[in-house]
VEXVO-403948 format. One line per field, with one value per residue (C-alpha): residue number from 1; residue in three letters; x, y, z. Coordinates in steps of 0.05 Angstrom, whole numbers, always signed. Layout:
n <- [NUM, ...];
res <- [Ala, ...];
x <- [X, ...];
y <- [Y, ...];
z <- [Z, ...];
// end
This chain:
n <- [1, 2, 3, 4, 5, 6, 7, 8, 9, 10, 11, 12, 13, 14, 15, 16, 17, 18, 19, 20, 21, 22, 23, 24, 25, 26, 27, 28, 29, 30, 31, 32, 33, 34, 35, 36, 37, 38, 39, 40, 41, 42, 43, 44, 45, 46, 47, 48, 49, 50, 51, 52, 53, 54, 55, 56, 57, 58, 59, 60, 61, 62, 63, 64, 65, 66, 67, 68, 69, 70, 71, 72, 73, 74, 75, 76, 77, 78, 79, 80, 81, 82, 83, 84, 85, 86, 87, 88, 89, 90, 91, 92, 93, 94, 95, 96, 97, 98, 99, 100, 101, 102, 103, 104, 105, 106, 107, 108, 109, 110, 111, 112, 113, 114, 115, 116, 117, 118, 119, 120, 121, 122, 123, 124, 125, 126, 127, 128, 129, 130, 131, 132, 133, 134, 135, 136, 137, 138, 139, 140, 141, 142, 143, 144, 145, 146, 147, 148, 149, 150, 151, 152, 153, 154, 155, 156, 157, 158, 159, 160, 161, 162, 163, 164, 165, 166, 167, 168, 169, 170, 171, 172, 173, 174, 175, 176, 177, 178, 179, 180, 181, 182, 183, 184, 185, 186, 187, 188, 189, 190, 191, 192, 193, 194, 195, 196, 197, 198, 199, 200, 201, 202, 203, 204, 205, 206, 207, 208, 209, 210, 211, 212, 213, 214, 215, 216, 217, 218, 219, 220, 221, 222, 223, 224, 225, 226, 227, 228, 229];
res <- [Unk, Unk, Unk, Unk, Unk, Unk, Unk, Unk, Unk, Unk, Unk, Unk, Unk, Unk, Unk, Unk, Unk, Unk, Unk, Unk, Unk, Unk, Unk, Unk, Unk, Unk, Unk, Unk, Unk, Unk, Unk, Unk, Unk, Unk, Unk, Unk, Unk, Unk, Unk, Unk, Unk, Unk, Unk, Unk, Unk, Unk, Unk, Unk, Unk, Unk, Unk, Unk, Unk, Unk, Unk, Unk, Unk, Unk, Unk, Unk, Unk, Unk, Unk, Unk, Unk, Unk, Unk, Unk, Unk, Unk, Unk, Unk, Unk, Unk, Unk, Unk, Unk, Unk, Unk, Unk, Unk, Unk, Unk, Unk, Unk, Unk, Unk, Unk, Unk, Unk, Unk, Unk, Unk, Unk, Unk, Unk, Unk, Unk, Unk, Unk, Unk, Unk, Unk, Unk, Unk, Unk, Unk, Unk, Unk, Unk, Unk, Unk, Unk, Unk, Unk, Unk, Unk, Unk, Unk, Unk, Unk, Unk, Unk, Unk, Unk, Unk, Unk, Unk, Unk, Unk, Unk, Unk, Unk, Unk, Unk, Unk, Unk, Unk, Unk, Unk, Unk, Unk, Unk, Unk, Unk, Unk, Unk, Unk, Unk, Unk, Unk, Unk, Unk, Unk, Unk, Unk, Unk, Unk, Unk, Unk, Unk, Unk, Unk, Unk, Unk, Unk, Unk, Unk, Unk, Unk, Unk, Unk, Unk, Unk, Unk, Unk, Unk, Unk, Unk, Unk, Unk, Unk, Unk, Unk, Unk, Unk, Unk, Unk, Unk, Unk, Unk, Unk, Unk, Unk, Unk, Unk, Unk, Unk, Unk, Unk, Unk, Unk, Unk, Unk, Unk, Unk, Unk, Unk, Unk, Unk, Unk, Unk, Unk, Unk, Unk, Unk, Unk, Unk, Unk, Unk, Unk, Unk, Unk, Unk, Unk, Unk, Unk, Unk, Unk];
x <- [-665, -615, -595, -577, -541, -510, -485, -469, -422, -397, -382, -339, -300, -288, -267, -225, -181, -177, -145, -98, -68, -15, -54, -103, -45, -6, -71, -66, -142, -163, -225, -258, -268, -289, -348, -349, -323, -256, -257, -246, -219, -153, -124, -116, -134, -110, -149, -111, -151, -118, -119, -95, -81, -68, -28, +5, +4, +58, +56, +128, +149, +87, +43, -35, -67, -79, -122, -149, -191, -256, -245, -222, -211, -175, -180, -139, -158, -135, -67, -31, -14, +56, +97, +98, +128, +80, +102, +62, +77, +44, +26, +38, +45, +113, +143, +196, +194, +245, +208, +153, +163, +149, +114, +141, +135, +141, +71, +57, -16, -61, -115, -185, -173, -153, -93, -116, -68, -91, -40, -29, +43, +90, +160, +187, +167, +150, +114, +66, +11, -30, -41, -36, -91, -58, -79, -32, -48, -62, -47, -116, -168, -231, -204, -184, -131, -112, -36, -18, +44, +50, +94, +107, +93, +54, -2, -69, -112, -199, -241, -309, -299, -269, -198, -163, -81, -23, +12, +38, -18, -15, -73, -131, -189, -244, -310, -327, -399, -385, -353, -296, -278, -208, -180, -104, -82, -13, +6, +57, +11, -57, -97, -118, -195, -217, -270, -222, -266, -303, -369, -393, -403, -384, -315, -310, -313, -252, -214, -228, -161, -119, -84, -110, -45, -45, +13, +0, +43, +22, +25, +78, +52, +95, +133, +104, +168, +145, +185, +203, +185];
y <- [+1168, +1158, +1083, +1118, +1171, +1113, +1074, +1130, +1146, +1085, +1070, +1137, +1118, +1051, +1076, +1121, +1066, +1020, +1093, +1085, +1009, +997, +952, +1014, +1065, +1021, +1011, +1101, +1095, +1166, +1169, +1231, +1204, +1133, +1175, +1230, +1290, +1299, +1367, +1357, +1434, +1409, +1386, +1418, +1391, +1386, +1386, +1385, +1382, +1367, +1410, +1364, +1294, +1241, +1269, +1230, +1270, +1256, +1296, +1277, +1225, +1183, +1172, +1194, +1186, +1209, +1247, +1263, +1320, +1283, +1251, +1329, +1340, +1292, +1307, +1303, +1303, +1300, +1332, +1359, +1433, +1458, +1453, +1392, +1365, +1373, +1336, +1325, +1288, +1269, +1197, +1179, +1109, +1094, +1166, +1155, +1199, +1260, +1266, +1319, +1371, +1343, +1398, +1403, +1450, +1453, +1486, +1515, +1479, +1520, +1488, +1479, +1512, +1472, +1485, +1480, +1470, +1460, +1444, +1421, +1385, +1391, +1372, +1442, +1485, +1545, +1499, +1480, +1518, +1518, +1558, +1550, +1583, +1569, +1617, +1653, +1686, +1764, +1821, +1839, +1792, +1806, +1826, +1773, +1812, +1777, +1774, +1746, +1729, +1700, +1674, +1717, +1780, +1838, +1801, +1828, +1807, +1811, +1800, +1776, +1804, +1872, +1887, +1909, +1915, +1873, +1835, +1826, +1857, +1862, +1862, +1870, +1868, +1814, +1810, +1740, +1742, +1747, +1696, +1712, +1689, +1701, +1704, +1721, +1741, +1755, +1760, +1714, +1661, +1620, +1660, +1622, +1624, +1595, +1607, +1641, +1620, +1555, +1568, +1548, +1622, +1576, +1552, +1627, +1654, +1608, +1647, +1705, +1745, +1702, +1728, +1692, +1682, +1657, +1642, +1618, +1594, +1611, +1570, +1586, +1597, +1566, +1606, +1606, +1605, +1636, +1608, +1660, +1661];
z <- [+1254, +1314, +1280, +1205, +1249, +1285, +1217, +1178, +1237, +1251, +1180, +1177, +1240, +1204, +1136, +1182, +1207, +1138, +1100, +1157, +1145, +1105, +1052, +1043, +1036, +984, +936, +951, +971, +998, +1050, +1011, +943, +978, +1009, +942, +980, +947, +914, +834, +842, +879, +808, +750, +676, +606, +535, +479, +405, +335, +282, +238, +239, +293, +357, +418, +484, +536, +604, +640, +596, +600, +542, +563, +506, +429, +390, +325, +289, +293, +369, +393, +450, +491, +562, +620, +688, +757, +743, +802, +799, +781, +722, +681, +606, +556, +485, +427, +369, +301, +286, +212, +188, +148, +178, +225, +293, +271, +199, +248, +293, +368, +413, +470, +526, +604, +631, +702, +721, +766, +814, +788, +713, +648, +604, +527, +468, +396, +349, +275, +262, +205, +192, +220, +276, +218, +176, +246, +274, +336, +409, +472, +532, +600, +657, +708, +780, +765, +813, +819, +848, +819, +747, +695, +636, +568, +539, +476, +444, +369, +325, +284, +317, +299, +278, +279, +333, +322, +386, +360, +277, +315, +309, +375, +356, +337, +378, +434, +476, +552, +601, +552, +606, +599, +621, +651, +628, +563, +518, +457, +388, +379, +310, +292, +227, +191, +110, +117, +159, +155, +199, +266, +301, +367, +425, +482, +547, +577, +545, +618, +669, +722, +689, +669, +737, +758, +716, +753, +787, +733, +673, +613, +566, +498, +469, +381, +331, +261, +204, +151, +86, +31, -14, -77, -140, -203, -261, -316, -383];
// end
């Protein structure tokens, strides 16, 4: 017992001085995750699904990744908290890039919860849909409140089939053990459905003392032009 105490110790001591020279600290080796005690809660994450078509995600500029209906969602991990670019774009062969809409928006990360965006891309901004679930510190600790904005406003907003108002709506009080289909609905839009909350009661109780905001854009329907006589 006293030699397994004695390696284990001596191995931490050692590991110890290699995070410590220069070659370790240029490859950015860090001592916890060599010996699996980093905390995964110390970043924040990104999953970002396709509603339609094929999708490439940037976060500052950098290309992470893309994503399609059937390969939804693509995830992003190990994102440090604060605000970064999020851009999104539609991949279309024989479409040059300003024939779409790009997505983009700068999002405030928070520790140990994922941002979600789901989005389909058109050639304007009216004529593409999608939401986005990003969570914001609350003022009280152990309650968790739900805002929504849409574009365009006033739409009708059902919490599992029920209808609760029209938007926006400010601190609408959830109950972490329970999980939500969301559906949004205007006469001038597609309507919109989605699960609100991790379906996990651990990810779920992250959330709680955050504001849960969801902010949707609403697909445009066309304008149908009757022709007389």
């Amino acid at each position: 017992m006293f030699r397994k105490v004695f390696i284990l110790t001596t191995t931490i001591i050692f590991l110890a001085l290699l995070a410590v020279w220069s070659p370790w600290n240029s490859l950015n080796v860090s001592l916890l995750k060599l010996l699996g005690l980093e905390q995964a809660d110390a970043y924040s994450g990104l999953q970002v699904y396709s509603i339609g078509g094929e999708l490439e995600v940037s976060i500052d500029d950098e290309v992470i990744g893309n994503v399609t209906v059937e390969g939804s969602p693509l995830e992003i991990f190990e994102i440090e908290p604060g605000e970064h670019l999020i851009e999104i774009k539609r991949v279309s062969e024989g479409v040059g890039d300003g024939y779409y809409y790009k997505f983009s928006r700068m999002t405030n990360f928070i520790a140990g919860i994922n941002t979600v965006i789901a989005y389909e891309i058109g050639p304007t901004e009216e004529f593409s849909g999608g939401y986005v679930i990003y969570a914001m510190p609350g003022i009280t600790e152990n309650q968790t409140s739900l805002n929504i904005r849409t574009i365009p406003s006033d739409s009708s907003i059902f919490i599992n089939d029920l209808e609760i108002a029209k938007t926006p709506i400010n601190n609408y009080t959830l109950d972490l053990q329970d999980t939500y289909k969301l559906r949004i609905e205007n006469t001038s839009t597609e309507s919109i459905e989605f699960n609100l909350l991790p379906e996990s009661v651990e990810e779920r109780q992250s959330l709680k003392g955050y504001d849960l905001n969801v902010e949707a854009q609403l697909f445009q329907l066309p304008i149908e032009i009757r022709k007389e006589g």
